[in-house]
N, C-alpha and C positions, 0 to 999 in steps of 0.2 A: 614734790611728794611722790614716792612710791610706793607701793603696795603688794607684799606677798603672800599670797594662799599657802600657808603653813603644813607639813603632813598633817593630815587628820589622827583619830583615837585609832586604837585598833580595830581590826575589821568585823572583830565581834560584839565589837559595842556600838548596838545598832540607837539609831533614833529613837528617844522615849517622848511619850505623848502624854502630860500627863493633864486628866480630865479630873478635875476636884468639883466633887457635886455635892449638894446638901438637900435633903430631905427636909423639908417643916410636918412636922408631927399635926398630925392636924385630927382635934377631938370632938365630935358632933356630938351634944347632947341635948337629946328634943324628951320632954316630957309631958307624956298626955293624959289628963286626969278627965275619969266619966262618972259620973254618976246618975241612978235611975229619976234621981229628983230633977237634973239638969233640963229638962224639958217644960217642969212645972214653974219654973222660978224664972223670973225675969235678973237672972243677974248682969250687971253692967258686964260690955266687952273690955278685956285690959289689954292691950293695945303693944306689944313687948317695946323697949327701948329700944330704939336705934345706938346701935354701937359706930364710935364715930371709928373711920379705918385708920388701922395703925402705918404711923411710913417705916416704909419700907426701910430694911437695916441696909447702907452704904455698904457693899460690895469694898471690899479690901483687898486688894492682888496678892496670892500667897504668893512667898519665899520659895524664891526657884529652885530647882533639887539642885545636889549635891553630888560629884563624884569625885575620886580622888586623881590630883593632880597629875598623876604616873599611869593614867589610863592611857593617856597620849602616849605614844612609843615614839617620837620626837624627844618627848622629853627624856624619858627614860637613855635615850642616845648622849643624850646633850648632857646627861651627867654623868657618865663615864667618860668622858672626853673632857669634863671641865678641868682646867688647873688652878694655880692659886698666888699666881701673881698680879691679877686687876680683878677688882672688887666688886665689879660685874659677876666675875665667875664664885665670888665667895659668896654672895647674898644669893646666886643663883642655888648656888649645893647647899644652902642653907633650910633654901624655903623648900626642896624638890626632899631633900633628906626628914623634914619634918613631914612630908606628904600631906598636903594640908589640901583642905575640900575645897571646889569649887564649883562656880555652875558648869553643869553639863552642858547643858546649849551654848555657853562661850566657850567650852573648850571642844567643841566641835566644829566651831566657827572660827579658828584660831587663827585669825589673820595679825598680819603685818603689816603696819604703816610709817614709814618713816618721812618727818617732816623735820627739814632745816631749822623751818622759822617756830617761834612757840603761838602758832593758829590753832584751834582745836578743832578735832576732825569732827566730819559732820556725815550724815547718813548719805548724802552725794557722792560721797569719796569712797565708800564702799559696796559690795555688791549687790546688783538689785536684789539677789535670791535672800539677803540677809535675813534670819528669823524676826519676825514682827516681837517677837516677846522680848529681842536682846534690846535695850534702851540705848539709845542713841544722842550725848549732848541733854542738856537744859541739868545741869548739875544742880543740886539745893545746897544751900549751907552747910545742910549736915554733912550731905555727901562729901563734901572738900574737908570737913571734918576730919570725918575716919578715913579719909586719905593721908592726911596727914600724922595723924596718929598713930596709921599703920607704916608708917615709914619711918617716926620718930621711934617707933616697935625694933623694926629690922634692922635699923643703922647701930644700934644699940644690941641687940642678939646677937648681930652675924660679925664678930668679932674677931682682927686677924691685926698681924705686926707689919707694918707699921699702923699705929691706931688710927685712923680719920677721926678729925670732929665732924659734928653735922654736916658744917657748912660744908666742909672742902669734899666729906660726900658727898651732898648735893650734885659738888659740881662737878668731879668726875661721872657722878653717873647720869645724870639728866643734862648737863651744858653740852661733857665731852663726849656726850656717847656718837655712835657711828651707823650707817646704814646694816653693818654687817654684825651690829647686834642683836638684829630684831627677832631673833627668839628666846634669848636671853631675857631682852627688857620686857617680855610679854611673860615669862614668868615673873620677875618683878612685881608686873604688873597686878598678875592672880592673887600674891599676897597683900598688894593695895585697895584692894577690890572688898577684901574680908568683911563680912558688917555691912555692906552696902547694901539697902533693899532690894536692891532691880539688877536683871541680869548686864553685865555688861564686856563688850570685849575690853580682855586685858590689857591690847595696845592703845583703844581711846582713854583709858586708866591712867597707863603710861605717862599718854600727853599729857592730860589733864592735870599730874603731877609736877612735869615738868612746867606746867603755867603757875602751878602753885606756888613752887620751890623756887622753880627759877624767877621769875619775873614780881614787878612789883605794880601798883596802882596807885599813882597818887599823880598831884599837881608836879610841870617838871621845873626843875632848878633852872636859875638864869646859867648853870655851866652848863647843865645838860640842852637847853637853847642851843649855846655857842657848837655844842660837839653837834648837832643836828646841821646847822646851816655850813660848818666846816666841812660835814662829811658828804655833803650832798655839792658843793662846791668842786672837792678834790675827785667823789668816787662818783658822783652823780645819784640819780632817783635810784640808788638800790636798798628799796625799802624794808626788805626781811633780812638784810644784814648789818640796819641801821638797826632795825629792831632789834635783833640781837644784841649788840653792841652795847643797847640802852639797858637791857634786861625787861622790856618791857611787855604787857602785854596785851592781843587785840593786833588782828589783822591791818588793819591802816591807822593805826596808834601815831606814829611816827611821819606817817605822811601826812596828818590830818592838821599836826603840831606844825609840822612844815609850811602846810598851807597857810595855818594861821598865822605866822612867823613873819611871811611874805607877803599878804597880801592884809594886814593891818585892818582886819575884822571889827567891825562895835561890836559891845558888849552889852550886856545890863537887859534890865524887861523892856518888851515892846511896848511900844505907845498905840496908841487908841489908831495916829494914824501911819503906820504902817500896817498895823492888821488891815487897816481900808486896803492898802495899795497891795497886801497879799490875797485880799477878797477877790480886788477887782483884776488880777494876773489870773488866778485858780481861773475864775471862771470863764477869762477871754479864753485862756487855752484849751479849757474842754464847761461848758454850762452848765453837762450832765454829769459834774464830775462825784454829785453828793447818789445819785440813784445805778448808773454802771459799775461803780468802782473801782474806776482805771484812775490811776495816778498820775501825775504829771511823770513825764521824763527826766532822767539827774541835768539835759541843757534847759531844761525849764527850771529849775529852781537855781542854776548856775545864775540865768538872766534875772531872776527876782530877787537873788539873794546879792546882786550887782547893783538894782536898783535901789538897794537898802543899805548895801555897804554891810552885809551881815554873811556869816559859814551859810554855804545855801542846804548844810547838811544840818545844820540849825534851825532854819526857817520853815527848811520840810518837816521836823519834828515839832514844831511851835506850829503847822497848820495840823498838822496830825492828832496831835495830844491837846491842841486847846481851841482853835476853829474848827477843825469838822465837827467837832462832836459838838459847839453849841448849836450847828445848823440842822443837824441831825439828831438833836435830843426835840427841837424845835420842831421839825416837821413831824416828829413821832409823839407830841404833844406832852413830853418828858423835862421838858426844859427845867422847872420849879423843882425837880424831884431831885434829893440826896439820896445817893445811891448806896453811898456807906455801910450803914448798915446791913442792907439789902446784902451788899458784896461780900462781906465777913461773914453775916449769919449766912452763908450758904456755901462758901468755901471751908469753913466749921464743918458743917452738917455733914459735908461731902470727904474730909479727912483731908485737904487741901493745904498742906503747912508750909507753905512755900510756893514766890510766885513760881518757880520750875515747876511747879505739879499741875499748873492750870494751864488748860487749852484754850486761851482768850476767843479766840475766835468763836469756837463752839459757845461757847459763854454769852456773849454777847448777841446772841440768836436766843435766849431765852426771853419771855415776855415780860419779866422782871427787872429784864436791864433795856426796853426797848428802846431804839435812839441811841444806845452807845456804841461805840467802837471798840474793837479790840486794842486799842493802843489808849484810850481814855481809861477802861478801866484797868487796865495795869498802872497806870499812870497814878491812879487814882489810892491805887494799895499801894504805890511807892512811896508818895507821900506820907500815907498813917504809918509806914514802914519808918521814913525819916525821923517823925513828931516822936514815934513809942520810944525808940534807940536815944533820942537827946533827952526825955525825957524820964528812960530807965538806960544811963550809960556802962550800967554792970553788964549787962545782958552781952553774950556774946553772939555773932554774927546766926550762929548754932538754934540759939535762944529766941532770935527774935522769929516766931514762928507766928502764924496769922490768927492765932489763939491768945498770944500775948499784946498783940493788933487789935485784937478785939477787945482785951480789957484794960487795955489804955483809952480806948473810945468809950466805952460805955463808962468811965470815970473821968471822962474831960468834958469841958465845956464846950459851947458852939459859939463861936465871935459871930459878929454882925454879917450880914449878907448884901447890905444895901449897896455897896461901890459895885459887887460883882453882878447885882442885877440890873443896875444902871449900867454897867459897859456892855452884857449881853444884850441887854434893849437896846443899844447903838449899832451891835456888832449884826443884830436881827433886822434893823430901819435898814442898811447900809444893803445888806444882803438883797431884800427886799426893793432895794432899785435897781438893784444891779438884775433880777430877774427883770422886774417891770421893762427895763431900757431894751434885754434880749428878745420879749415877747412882743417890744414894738419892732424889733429891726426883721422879725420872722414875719411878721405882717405886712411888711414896705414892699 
């Protein structure tokens, strides 16, 4: 990955601040009635009503300003100089010739990141000073949406001979492109950006297009197997060019497949006793591991998930998303409580239409979710995410927003509860000596 600070706007176009404030109109109406009889008469005191307080209206991030594209003198370079033999330079003079608006704060921040593999850039990869307002990464549905929309827009606009179809666009400009693109594909990127709520740099755009476009997500083929173990055999562990190769997407996608290839993984849900034998691992290696919050090491779940014959990058998520959180819904006296509801009506209330929009962690410090984790209750919306989508399979990925989550729940029913509260009472007794046995060995 490389990274280049792009010239900036012009030198007259300084940093805007902009402070959007609102006023509440606030009207006091106090009325006081006398009369000379009011001393003579015993009349009853009335007492006014208590007004219960209204909540407070959810705070909505406005839409970032606007400036036009050509304020950058980069660009303005870059399109007198464009020609008109790769299609890079036509979709470039396309989008710079319609001058089309964009955030200011990103085009002041006009970086460049060029990455081999399809990873998506994340806020470590660029500058500490970067504006807190530019959004970084946790993309929603929709956002992948109007990316694509806006590219199915431009491939179709920016029209030149010989005609590309989509695909073989695609792949000239997101497969083939090159290091010595990158301010090219950041305008690209401006016009993929269009409609997005949140400000963002054009090159994370970029990327996030090229995972779109490029790459795909599903189960892989027993050929696609063969081309994995062939390729690691002849070229060795070079895993962002295996990834390539596959079109796939996700940082250790391809290793991961690898591993499981080779080292012939079980499958299927755990049993009653291997959670014992992940209880009692957890807590040899650290006791305190439910109140510090230090996590095991990736050789610690290497050796449990050895012990089990199981991805130990599976086992970590199986203690993560379905044992901590019954030990810690249990010591926060939470255990009986569905969260459900709770989870939805307040991700509603808050405009939360997507797990991208929620900050789990912060979440999960509310006294409403007390006992939960931040990986249980994502977990937890993934699930009614699952049941709503098989349940309404018109809805598109766009569609399935935590409003539609919510009214697939409030019109389904609730199955029985008793197996999972019988395995929690085991998974609690079990727990439970495994403390008892520590607080004898601290006492010897």
């Amino acid at each position: 990955m490389s990274m280049t600070m792009l010239p900036g706007i012009s030198s007259t176009i300084m940093k805007t601040v902009r402070t959007i404030s609102s006023t509440a109109l606030q009207i006091t109406s106090k009325m006081h009635t006398s009369s000379p009889c009011d001393s003579k008469t015993n009349t009853p005191e009335i007492k006014p009503m208590k007004k219960k307080p209204k909540k407070k209206p959810v705070k909505t991030q406005p839409p970032p300003a606007l400036c036009s594209i050509l304020v950058c003198g980069e660009h303005k370079t870059i399109q007198k100089e464009l020609g008109q033999d790769l299609l890079i330079d036509t979709l470039a003079s396309y989008i710079l010739t319609k001058n089309i608006q964009v955030p200011l704060i990103a085009l002041m921040s006009n970086i460049s990141v060029y990455r081999k593999n399809m990873n998506g850039i994340l806020r470590n990869d660029l500058p500490k000073t970067l504006d807190a307002e530019i959004k970084v990464g946790r993309f929603s549905a929709r956002d992948d949406q109007i990316i694509k929309e806006n590219w199915s827009v431009l491939q179709k606009q920016a029209k030149r001979e010989p005609y590309l179809e989509e695909n073989e666009a695609t792949t000239e400009i997101f497969l083939n492109t090159v290091k010595d693109q990158g301010p090219k594909n950041n305008i690209v990127g401006y016009f993929l950006s269009q409609g997005l709520p949140n400000a963002r740099l054009a090159t994370e755009v970029f990327q996030r297009a090229r995972i779109l476009l490029s790459t795909r997500k599903r189960n892989f083929t027993p050929e696609e197997d063969k081309i994995i173990l062939d390729f690691v055999e002849k070229e060795g562990k070079k895993w962002a060019a295996l990834t390539k190769l596959l079109k796939i997407a996700g940082p250790n996608s391809a290793q991961n497949r690898y591993n499981a290839l080779t080292n012939n993984y079980k499958s299927g849900p755990y049993t009653v006793e291997e959670d014992k034998i992940i209880l009692s691992e957890v807590f040899t290696v650290n006791k305190f591991v439910l109140s510090d919050g230090n996590n095991l090491t990736m050789e610690d779940w290497k050796r449990i998930g050895g012990k089990l014959g199981r991805n130990p990058l599976y086992v970590n998520s199986h203690w993560r998303k379905a044992l901590e959180p019954i030990l810690t819904r249990y010591q926060a006296g939470t255990l009986g409580v569905d969260v459900r509801k709770a989870l939805l009506d307040h991700l509603v209330e808050h405009n939360k239409d997507y797990t991208q929009d929620v900050d789990w962690k912060e979440l999960s410090k509310l006294p409403k979710f007390a006992g939960t984790t931040p990986a249980y209750l994502a977990q937890k919306l993934h699930g009614m995410k699952t049941s709503t989508g098989e349940m309404s399979p018109e809805l598109s990925p766009a569609e399935l927003t935590v409003g539609a989550i919510q009214s697939w729940y409030n019109n389904s029913e609730r199955n029985g509860t008793q197996k999972k509260e019988e395995y929690q009472e085991e998974m609690i007794a079990y727990y439970t000596e495994i403390m008892s046995q520590e607080r004898g060995k601290d006492t010897e």
